[in-house]
N, C-alpha and C positions, 0 to 999 in steps of 0.2 A: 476326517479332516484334522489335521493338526495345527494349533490356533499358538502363534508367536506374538510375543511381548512388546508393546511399539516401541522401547527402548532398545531391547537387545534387535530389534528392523531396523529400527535409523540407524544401531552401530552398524548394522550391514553394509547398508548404503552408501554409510558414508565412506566405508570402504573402497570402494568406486571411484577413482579418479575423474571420470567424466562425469559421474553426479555432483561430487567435489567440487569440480571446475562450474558446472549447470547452478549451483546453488550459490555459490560468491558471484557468477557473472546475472542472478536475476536480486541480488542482494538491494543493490540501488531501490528495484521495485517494489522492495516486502519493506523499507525502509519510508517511502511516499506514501504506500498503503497504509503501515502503521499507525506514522505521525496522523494521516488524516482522519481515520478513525477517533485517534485519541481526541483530537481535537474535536471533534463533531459529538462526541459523546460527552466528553467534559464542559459542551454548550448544550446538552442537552436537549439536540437535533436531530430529526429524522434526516435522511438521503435527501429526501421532496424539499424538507425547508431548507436544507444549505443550497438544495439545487436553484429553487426559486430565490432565495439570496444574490447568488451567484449568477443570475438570469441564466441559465443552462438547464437540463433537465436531468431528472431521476439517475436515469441509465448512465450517464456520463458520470456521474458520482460514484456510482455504484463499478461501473470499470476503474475508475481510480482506486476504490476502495480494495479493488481483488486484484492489482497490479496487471487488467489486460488491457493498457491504453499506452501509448505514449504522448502523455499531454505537453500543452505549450507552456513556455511560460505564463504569454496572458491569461490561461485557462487557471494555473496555479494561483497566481496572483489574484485572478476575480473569487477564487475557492480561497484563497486566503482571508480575503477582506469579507467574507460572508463568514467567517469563523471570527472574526475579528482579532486575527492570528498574526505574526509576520512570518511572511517566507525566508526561509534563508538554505540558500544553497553554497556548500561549502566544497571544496578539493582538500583529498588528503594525500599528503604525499609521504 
C-alpha cells in the first residue's frame, strides 16, 4: 500500500475543478460551523448546554456544528443569544 502525504492529496484535489467549485460553494457552511464552534468553546460549553440555552436540543447543535443543516435565521439567532454572541450576516460583493 503506498501511503500519500495530506498536503501533496489536497494539492491533488484541488486540482479538480469540480472539487474547487464543491469546496467554495459548501464555504458559507464551514464558515457557520466555524464561528459556532468558536464561540461555544470560547464560553466554555458543551453542545447540550448551548442546546438547552437555546431551548433546542443536542443534535441540532451538533448539525450546525458539522455544516449538515440548513438553519433559519430564528434558529441562529436563538444559538446566538445562548452564546451570548451577536449574529451578523454579511454579502460580499
Amino acid at each position: 500500500m503506498k501511503y500519500i502525504k495530506w498536503d501533496d492529496f489536497q494539492k491533488e484535489l484541488f486540482k479538480d475543478p469540480d472539487f474547487r467549485a464543491e469546496v467554495k460553494r459548501l464555504e458559507p457552511e464551514h464558515q457557520l460551523a466555524r464561528s459556532l464552534i468558536g464561540a461555544r468553546i470560547k464560553r466554555k460549553l458543551t453542545q447540550a448546554q448551548t442546546a438547552k440555552r437555546a431551548k433546542t436540543d443536542q443534535a441540532t447543535i451538533s448539525r450546525l456544528e458539522t455544516g449538515d443543516s440548513k438553519p433559519s435565521l430564528s434558529l441562529l439567532n436563538k444559538v446566538a443569544k445562548a452564546l451570548d454572541a451577536q449574529l451578523m450576516i454579511t454579502f460580499k460583493v
